[in-house]
N, C-alpha and C positions, 0 to 999 in steps of 0.2 A: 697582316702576316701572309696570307693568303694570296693577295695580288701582291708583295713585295715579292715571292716565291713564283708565283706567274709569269711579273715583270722579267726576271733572273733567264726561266725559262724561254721568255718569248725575245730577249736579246742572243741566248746564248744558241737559239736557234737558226734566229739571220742570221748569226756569222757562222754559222756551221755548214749553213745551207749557203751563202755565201763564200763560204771557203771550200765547200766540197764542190761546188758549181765551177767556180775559179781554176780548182787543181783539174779538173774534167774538161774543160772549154772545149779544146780539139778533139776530144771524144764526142761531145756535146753536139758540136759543129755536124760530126762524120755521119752522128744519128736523126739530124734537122730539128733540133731544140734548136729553136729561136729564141730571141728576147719576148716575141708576139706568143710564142707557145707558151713560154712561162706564165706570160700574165694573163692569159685565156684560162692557166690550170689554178691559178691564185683567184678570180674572178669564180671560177666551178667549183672551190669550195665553200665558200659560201653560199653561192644560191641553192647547191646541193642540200647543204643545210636549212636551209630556208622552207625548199622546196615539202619537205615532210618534218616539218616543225610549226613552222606559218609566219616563221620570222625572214627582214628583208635585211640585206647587209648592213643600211644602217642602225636597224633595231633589234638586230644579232648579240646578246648579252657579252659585256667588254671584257667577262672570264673567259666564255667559248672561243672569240678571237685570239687572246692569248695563248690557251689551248690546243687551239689548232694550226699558230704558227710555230710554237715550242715543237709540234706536233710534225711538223715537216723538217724543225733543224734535227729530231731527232734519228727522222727517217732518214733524213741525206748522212748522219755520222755513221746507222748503223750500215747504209747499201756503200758507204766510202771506198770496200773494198771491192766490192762486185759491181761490176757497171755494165748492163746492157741496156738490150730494148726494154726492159718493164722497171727500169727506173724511175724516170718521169712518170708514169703513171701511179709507182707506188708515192711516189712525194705528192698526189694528189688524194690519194683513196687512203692511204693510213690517217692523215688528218680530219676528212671531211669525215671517216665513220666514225673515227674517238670522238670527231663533236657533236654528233647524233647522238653517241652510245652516250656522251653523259647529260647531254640536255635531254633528252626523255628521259634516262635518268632520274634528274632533278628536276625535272617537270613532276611526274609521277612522286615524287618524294613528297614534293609542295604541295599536289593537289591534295594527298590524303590529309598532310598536316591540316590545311587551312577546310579543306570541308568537314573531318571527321568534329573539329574542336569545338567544344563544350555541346555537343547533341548527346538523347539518350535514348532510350526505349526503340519505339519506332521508327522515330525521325532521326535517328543513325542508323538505324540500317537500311532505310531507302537510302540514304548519304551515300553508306558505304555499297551499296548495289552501285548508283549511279556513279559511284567513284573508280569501282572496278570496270565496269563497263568504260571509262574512258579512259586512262589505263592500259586495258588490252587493245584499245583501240589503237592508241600511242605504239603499243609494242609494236603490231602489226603493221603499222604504216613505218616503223623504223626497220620492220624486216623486209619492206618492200623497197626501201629507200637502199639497203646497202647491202639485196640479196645474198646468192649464195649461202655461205653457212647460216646465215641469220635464217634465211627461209628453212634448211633446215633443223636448226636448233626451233624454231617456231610450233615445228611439225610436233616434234617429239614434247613439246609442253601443252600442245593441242592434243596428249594422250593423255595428259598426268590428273585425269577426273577425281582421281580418287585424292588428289593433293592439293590441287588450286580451287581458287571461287569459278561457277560456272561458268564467268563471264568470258573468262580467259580461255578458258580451254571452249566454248564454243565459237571465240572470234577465232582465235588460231585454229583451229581445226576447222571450221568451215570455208574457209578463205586460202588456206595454205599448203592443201592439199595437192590439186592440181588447178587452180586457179592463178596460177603465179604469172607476172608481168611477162610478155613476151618480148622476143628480140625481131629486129626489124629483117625484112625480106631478105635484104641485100647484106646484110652482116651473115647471115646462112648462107647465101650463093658465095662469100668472101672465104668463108670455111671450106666449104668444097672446093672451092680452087687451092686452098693451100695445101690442103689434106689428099687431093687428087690429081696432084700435079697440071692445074688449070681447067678440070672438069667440073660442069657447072652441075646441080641436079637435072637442069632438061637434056641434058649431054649423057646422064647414066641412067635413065629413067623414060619412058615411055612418056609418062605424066607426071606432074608432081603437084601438089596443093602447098601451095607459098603459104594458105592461113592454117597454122597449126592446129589441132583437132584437144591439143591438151598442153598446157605449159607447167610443168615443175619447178625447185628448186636449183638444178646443175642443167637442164635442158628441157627441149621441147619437143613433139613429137607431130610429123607428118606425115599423109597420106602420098603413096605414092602407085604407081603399076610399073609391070616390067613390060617387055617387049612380047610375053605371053602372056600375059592379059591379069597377071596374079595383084591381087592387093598386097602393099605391100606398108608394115609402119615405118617411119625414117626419123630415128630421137638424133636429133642435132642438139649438140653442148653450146651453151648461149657464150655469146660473144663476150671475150674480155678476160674469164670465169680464172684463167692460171696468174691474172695480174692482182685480182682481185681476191680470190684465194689467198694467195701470199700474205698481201693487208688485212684480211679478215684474220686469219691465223696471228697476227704481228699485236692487233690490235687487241682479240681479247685475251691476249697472253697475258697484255699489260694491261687490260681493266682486274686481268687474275690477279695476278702479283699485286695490284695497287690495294685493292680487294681485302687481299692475306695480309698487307702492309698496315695498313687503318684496322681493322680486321683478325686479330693473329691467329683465333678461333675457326676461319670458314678457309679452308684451302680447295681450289677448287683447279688444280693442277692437272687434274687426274682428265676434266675436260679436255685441256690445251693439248694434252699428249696425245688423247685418243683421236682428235681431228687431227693433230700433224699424220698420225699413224694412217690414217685412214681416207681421208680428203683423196691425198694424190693416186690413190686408186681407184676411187669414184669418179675420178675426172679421165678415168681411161678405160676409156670404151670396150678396146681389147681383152683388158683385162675382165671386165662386164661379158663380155660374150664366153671366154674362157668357166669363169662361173656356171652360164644359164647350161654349158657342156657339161660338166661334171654333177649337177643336180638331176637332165637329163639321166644319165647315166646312170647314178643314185638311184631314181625311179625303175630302173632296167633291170637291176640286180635282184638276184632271188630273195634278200635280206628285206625285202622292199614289198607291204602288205598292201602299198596303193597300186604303184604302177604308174603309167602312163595314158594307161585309162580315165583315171580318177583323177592323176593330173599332169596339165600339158605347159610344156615350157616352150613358149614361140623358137621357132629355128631359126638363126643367123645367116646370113648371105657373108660370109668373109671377105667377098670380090668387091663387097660395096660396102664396105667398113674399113672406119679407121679410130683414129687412140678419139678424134670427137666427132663420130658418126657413126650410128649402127643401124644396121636396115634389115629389118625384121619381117617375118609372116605378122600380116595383120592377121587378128582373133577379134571377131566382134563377141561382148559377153556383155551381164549383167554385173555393177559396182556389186561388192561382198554385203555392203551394209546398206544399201540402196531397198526396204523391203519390200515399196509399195512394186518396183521392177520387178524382185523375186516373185511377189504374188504371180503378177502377171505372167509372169513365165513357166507356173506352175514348179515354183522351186520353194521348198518349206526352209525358213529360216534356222529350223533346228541343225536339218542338215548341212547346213553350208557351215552352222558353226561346227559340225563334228567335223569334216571333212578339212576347215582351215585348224581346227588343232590336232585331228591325228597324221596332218600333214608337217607341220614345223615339231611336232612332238617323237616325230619318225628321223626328221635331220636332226635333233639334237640327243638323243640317245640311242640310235642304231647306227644313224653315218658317219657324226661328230663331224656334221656340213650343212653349218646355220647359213639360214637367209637370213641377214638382221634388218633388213626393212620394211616389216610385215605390214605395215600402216594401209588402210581400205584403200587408196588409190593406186595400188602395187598388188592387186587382185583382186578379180574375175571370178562368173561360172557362166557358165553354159552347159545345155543340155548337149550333149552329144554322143546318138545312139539310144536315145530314150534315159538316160542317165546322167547324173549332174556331175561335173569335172570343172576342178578347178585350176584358173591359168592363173599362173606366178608371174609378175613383169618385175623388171628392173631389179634386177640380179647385182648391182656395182657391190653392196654392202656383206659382203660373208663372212665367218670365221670358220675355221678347221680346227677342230678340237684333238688332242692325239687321246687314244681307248683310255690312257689313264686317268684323263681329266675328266673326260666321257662319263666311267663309269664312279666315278665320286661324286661326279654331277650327278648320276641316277640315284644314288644311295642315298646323297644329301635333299633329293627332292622324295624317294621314299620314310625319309625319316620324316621330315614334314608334314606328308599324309598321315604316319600315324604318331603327328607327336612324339617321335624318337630324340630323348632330348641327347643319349648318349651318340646315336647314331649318326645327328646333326654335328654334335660336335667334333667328332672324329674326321667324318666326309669335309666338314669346314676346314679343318686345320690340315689335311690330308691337301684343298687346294690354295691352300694358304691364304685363308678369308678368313681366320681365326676366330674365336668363340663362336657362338649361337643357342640361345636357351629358347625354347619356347614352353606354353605349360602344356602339361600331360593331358591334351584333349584335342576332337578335331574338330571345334565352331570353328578355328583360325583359320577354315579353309571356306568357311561359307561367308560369303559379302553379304549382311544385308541392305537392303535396298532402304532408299532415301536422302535428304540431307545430312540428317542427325549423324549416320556412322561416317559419312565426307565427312562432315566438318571434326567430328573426335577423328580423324586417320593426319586432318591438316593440324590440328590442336601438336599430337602427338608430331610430327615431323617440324615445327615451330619448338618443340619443347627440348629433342632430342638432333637440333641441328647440328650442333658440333661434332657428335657421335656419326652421326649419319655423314659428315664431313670427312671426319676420322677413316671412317670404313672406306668411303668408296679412293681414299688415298691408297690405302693397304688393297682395298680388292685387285684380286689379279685380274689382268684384259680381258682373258678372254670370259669372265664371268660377267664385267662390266655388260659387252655387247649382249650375252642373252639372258641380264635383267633389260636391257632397252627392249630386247625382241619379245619380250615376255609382256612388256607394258604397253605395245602393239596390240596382241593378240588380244589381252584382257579388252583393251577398247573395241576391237573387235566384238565379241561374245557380247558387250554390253549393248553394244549398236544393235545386236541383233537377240537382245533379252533373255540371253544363254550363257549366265554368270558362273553356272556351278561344272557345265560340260568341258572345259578347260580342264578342272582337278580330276576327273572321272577318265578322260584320256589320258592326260601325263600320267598316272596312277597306273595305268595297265603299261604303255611303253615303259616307263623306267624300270617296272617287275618284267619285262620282255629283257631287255638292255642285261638285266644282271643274270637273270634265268638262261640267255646264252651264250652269257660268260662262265657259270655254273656248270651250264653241260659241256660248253667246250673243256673246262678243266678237272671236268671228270670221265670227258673221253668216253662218255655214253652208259657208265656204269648204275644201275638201276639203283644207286641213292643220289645220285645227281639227277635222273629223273622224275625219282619220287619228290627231291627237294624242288622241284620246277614246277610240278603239278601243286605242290602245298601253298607254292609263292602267290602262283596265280590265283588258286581256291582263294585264297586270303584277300588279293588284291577284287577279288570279283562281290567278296563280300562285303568287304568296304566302301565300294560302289553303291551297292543297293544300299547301305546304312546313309551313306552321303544323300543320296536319290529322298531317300524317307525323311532326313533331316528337312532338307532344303524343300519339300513338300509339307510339313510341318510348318516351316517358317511362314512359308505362301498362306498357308490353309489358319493360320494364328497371327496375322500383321499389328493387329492393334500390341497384341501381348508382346509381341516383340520388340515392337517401338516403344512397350513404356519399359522395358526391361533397358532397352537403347539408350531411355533418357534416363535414367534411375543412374548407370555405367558414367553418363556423362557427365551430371552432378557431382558424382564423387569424385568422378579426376578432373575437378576444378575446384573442388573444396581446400 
């Protein structure tokens, strides 16, 4: 049934692709599609495939083939009405990544099948180690194969410790951060020609370093001087990235839909809108330096308890920027979660986590002007002035929140800290994220440490997918981006063994956040300041209660892991 539904597909795609090719000719012609180009781009998906799979065209499974020519007729019906230069390229990249995205896929399917079956005790869970382990391997070499969003959606599962087996979240987060595949020399000089009306970077630049110093997901970053002698960094957007965009977006639209189709239970929609939403602004530089202005300026304002001191946002050259180049003050610093560097730089790990959470905890309940891509390769410190200050990089990902969303957000994160379950509920449905119960207690904000409560948090998100589906359909945008930013930051604090300093800072900002909302709308009247002074008392008390707990926990581990395991028992009886 299966390959009679293949077959159906992979005829109905020659002729569509034969027909939409046909109706095009003399477009075709005017854009230099050959006969030779076509079968150069038919010959490139395949060994594309090949290439980060291990298979060769003729040992290419005879479903993925199907697959991936249905796969091209579908792309030539849907571009039939729009026809330029990233045509042909999408009729190469939407098939070659759907036949990646489902042979690892079912790679990964198979391998669990056939190793986990009939083991027990032990000898399955080495299985299942070694199973995951190659697995994330797969993943990652499929994010290298058809970058862009793949590297980063990569990033953001290389957070999710507290959900996946360690395997995955240490391959992708070790490898995915700034380790990412670079573009070649002369694909960068082809950029600056286009973007600089024929100027090369030795043409706008004193110097420049053709090998990049760092490679991301959407670009890379070089080393450059000006004609005064200044260091300077230059991220150039890797080549190809708006054709390949397109197909990546096209692509897991339809592994979504396919997904929720087989599937009725997991709708994962909520993905595909917030990359359409969000991509084409990543990919514009301008729009990125516009950002890294306004968070400056954030910092400058009197509402603002860091400053510019505490922390530094590289300055933009405008003259030497465009939508994919931006050319920046180099900042040499130490990685955030890098600790054996911190040592040596006489920087204590504590403070670096206070200062990256009263930093994102300051834009999100006083500015309502999140960075949402707080991940350790997108900040810095350095000492500077005898003082440690942190540098923010790569500004593309923000959200602007307006004061009402703002201050729901703060209420609905104070009800949290103390188990307010009315107060929750109200702030939820106030931003239209409806229900929320938690019980009348605040362990819910201490993590403890080990496998055991990982794997009851992965138990519980396996048990509660639908739900969890459910919600993040219904959750609104802009709450979506800071839980990502929030599951940033938490990787953060853990990198650097500062689990609980996270809830003790959001705790005092969001009682700041409502405290001068309070005074603003009592216009200075001494019970709007007495109610400001009580908030804070309260919130400062809570602190030290937290502080005592999470010192408790430390100073009683054994008791707590068998309390851990006794919790975990039951919720599998």
């Amino acid at each position: 049934m299966l390959l009679s539904g293949l077959t159906t597909l992979f005829r109905s795609g020659q002729r569509a692709a034969a027909t939409s090719l046909a109706q095009r000719l003399p477009h075709a012609a005017k854009h230099g599609a050959s006969q030779q180009r076509w079968s150069a781009i038919h010959e490139r998906w395949y060994s594309s495939i090949g290439s980060s799979t291990g298979y060769t065209m003729q040992t290419l499974p005879v479903a993925t083939k199907y697959i991936m020519a249905g796969g091209a007729g579908v792309t030539a019906v849907i571009s039939a009405t729009f026809f330029d230069d990233g045509f042909l390229p999408m009729m190469y990249h939407v098939p070659a990544r759907l036949g990646r995205d489902i042979l690892a896929a079912g790679t990964i399917v198979v391998d669990y099948k056939t190793s986990l079956g009939g083991k027990e005790g032990e000898e399955r869970m080495e299985a299942l180690h070694a199973c995951h382990q190659r697995s994330a391997d797969r993943l990652l070499h499929l994010c290298f194969a058809n970058g862009g969003i793949y590297t980063k959606l990569g990033q953001h599962i290389g957070q999710l410790d507290h959900l996946l087996p360690e395997e995955y979240v240490s391959t992708l987060r070790d490898n995915l951060l700034d380790k990412c595949p670079v573009s070649d020399y002369q694909e960068v000089r082809r950029i600056f020609s286009e973007d600089f009306g024929g100027a090369t970077p030795e043409t706008l630049f004193a110097s420049f370093d053709p090998i990049p110093i760092a490679s991301a997901s959407l670009a890379q970053v070089h080393v450059a001087r000006d004609n005064l002698g200044n260091k300077l960094a230059i991220k150039v957007q890797h080549a190809g990235l708006k054709e390949t965009a397109a197909a990546d977006i096209a692509t897991i639209e339809f592994l979504v839909k396919s997904v929720k189709w087989i599937f009725p239970d997991f709708d994962f929609q909520w993905l595909v809108d917030e990359i359409k939403q969000n991509l084409p602004l990543e990919l514009d530089f301008l729009h990125e330096a516009s950002n890294a202005e306004r968070c400056r300026h954030n910092l400058l304002s009197p509402r603002s308890r860091l400053g510019p001191s505490k922390v530094h946002v590289p300055s933009v050259d405008p003259s030497r920027s465009s939508v994919r180049v931006l050319t920046m003050e180099f900042v040499d610093g130490v990685g955030v979660t890098d600790v054996l560097a911190l040592e040596k730089a006489g920087i204590s790990a504590g403070e670096v986590a206070r200062l990256v959470s009263e930093t994102f905890a300051e834009m999100m309940f006083i500015h309502g002007d999140v960075h949402c891509d707080p991940h350790a390769a997108n900040m810095m410190v350095r000492k500077q002035g005898g003082k440690t200050q942190l540098v923010l990089l790569d500004h593309g990902l923000y959200r602007r929140i307006d004061d009402d969303f703002r201050l729901e957000y703060a209420k609905l994160w104070r009800g949290l800290i103390f188990a307010d379950v009315d107060a929750i509920t109200k702030a939820s449905e106030a931003m239209g994220a409806g229900h929320a119960v938690l019980e009348r207690k605040m362990e819910h904000l201490v993590i403890p440490p080990g496998a055991e409560h990982r794997e009851k948090l992965q138990q519980y998100a396996q048990e509660y997918s639908k739900e969890i589906s459910d919600m993040f359909v219904k959750m609104p945008r802009p709450l979506l981006l800071l839980l990502k930013t929030n599951d940033c930051l938490r990787a953060v604090d853990k990198a650097l063994g500062q689990t609980v300093n996270t809830f003790a800072i959001t705790a005092r900002e969001c009682s700041r956040a409502l405290a001068e909302d309070c005074a603003a709308a009592g216009r200075g009247s001494w019970r709007s300041k007495l109610s400001v002074v009580l908030a804070s008392a309260e919130i400062e008390l809570f602190v030290v209660v937290m502080k005592l707990t999470a010192w408790w926990a430390r100073l009683f581990p054994s008791k707590q892991a068998k309390v851990e395991g006794q919790h975990s028992v039951s919720g599998t009886a």
